[in-house]
N, C-alpha and C positions, 0 to 999 in steps of 0.2 A: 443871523436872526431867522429861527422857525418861521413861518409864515402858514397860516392853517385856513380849512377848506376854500370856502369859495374865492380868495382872494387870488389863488390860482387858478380858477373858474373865470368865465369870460362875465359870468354876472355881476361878480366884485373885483373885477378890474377892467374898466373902461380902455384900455390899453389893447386890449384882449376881442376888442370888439369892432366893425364896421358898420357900412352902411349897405343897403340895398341899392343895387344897379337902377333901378325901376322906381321903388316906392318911396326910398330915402328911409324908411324906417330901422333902425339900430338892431345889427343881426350877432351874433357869435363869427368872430372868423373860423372856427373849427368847422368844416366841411366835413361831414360824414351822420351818422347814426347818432341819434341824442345819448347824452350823459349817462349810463346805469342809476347813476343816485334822481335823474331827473323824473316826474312823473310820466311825463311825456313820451310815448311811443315814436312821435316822428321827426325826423331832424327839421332844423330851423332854418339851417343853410344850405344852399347850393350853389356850386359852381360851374356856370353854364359858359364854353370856349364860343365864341363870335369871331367877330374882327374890326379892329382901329386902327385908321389909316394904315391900311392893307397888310397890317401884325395880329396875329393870334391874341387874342388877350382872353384872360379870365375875369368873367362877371359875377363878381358875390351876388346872391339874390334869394330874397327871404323866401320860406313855404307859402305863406300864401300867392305871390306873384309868379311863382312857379308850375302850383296848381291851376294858378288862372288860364295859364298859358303863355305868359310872356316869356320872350326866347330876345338874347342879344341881336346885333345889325348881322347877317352874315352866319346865322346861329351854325354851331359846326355840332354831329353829336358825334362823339368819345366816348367808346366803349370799353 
């Protein structure tokens, strides 16, 4: 069964999608550079390396809490 546009897009499938480390608000898991078909020049997610109970872990976390400034416990930066 075809399946067509956004349903493989994280908009039209809640499958596709997370939550913010920080804010809780519902983000895209795709980490990177917004969508070409999206209007949007900037991406929505990022993924910032911290640390949980003394493991590396990655923090989904929307653009805005990112711009604010918020960095995980331990915030590690990866270049």
């Amino acid at each position: 069964m075809a399946t067509k546009g956004s349903a493989l897009r994280a908009e039209g499938n809640f499958t596709l999608r997370t939550t913010c480390a920080n804010c809780g608000r519902s983000i895209p898991t795709e980490v990177g550079h917004a969508h070409p078909l999206d209007q949007a020049v900037r991406r929505e997610t990022w993924g910032l390396v911290g640390h949980l109970a003394g493991r590396k872990t990655v923090y989904a976390t929307s653009d805005g809490c990112h711009e604010t400034g918020w960095r995980p416990p331990d915030f590690v930066r990866v270049e």
